[in-house]
C-alpha positions in Angstrom: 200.7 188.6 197.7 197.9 187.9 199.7 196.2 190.2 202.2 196.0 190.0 206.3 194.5 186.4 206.9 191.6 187.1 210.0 189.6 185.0 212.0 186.0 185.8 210.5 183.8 187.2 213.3 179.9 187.4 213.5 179.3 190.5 211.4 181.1 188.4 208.3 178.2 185.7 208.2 176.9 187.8 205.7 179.8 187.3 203.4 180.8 184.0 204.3 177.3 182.9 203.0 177.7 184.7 199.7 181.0 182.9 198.9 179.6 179.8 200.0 176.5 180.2 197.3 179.6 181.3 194.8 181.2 178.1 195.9 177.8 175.7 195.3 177.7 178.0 191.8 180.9 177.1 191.0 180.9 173.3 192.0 177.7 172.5 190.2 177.4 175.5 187.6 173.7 176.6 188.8 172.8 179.6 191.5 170.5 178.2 193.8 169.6 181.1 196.1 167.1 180.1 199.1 166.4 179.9 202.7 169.4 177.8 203.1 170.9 181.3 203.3 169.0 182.9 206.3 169.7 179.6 207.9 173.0 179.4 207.4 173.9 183.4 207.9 171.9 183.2 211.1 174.2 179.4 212.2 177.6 181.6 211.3 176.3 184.2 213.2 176.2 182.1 216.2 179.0 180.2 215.9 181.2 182.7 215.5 179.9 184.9 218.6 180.7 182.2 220.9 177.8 179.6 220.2 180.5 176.8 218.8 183.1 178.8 218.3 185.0 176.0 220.0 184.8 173.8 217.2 184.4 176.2 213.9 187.3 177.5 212.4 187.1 180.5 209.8 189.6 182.3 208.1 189.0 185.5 205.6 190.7 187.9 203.7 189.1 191.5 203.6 188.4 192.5 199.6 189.4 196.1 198.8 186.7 198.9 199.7 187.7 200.5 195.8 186.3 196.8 194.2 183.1 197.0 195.2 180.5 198.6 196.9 181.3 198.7 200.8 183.4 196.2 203.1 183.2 192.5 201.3 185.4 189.5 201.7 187.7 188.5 199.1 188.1 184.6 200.5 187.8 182.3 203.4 187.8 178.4 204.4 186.0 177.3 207.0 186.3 174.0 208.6 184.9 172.0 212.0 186.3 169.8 214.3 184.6 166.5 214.5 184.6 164.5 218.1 184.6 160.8 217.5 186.0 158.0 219.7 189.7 158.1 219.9 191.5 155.5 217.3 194.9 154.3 217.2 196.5 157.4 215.3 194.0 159.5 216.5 194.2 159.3 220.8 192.2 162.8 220.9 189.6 161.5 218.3 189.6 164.9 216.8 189.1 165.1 213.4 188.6 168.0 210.6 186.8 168.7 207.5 187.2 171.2 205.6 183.7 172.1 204.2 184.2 176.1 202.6 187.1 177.0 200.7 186.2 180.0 198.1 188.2 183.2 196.5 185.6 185.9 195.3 186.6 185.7 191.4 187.5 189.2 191.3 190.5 188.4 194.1 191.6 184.5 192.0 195.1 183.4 191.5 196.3 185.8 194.2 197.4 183.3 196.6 193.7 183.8 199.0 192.4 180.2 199.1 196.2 178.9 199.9 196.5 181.8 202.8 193.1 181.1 204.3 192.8 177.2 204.3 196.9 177.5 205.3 195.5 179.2 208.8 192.6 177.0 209.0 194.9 173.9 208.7 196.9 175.9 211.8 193.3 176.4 213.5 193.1 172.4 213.6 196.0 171.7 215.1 195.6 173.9 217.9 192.8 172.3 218.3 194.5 168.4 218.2 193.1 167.5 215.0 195.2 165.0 213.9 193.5 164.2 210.3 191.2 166.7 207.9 189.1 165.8 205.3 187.8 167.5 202.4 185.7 167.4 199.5 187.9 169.1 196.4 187.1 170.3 193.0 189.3 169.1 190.2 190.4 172.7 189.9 191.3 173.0 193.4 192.6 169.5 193.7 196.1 170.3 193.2 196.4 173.2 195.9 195.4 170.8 198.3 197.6 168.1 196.9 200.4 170.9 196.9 199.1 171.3 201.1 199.7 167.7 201.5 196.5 166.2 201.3 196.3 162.6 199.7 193.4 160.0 199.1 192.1 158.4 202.4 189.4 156.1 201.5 186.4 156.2 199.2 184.0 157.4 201.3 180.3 156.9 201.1 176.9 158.5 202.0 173.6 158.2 202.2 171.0 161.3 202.0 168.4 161.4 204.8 166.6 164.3 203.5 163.2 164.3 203.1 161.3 163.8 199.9 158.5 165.5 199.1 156.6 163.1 200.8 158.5 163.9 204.0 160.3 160.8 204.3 163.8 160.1 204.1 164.7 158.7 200.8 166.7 155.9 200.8 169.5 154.6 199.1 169.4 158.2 196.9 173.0 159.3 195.6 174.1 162.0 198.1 174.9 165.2 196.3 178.3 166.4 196.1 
């Protein structure tokens, strides 16, 4: 049975980066540790304290203290709400996507993931989401199935980060 689902709060950036970098580990099968972390502990930091609170929604579960060395998380999803122009179907033009989903592999199968992306889903419509998006693995494709989620639309993208050159690179598959 899963543990207390929480709203994560600044001092779990920490954490919420380290299952993020499991989560990249996972989905691609390499660790690629770098300064995206610093980056992204310090953005979580400030998000959660206030800073955009507003429109990022995290959820965690705390691991147990006798696992591991000091307090850690044993899951989380995190999500954001999107402002676009309203749509028929969508009059608030809120929209979510679902962009962290990730269990601490000591803690799978007990139920985490489902728990936390279950309040995040909550989190959206509090918020007057009316859709959420997400990018799934095929091993995590059928708890979101099982959630409700369904194919939308093929979506597409383009990756504007720089080359080594410093340029955009055009017309470059975006990574997954």
């Amino acid at each position: 049975m899963p543990g207390p689902v929480r709203p994560a709060r600044p001092d779990d950036a920490a954490e919420l980066v380290r299952l993020r970098r499991l989560m990249f580990l996972a989905m691609s099968g390499r660790d690629e540790p770098g300064p995206w972390e610093a980056a992204a502990e310090e953005r979580a930091r400030e998000q959660l304290g206030g800073g955009g609170a507003r429109w990022l929604g995290a959820f965690v579960v705390d691991g147990d203290p006798a696992v591991a060395d000091g307090p850690h998380l044993a899951a989380c999803a995190v999500g954001r709400v999107e402002e676009r122009l309203p749509a028929p179907g969508h009059p608030a033009g809120r929209f979510g996507f679902v962009f962290n989903v990730c269990t601490d592999t000591r803690y799978r199968g007990l139920g985490y993931a489902r728990a936390t992306t279950q309040a995040l889903l909550a989190w959206f419509a509090e918020q007057g989401v009316t859709r959420v998006d997400l990018h799934a693995t095929p091993e995590a494709e059928p708890l979101y199935r099982s959630l409700g989620f369904a194919e939308h639309s093929i979506p597409l993208s383009l990756d504007l980060s720089p080359a080594p050159s410093g340029r955009p690179v055009r017309g470059r598959t975006a990574p997954r």
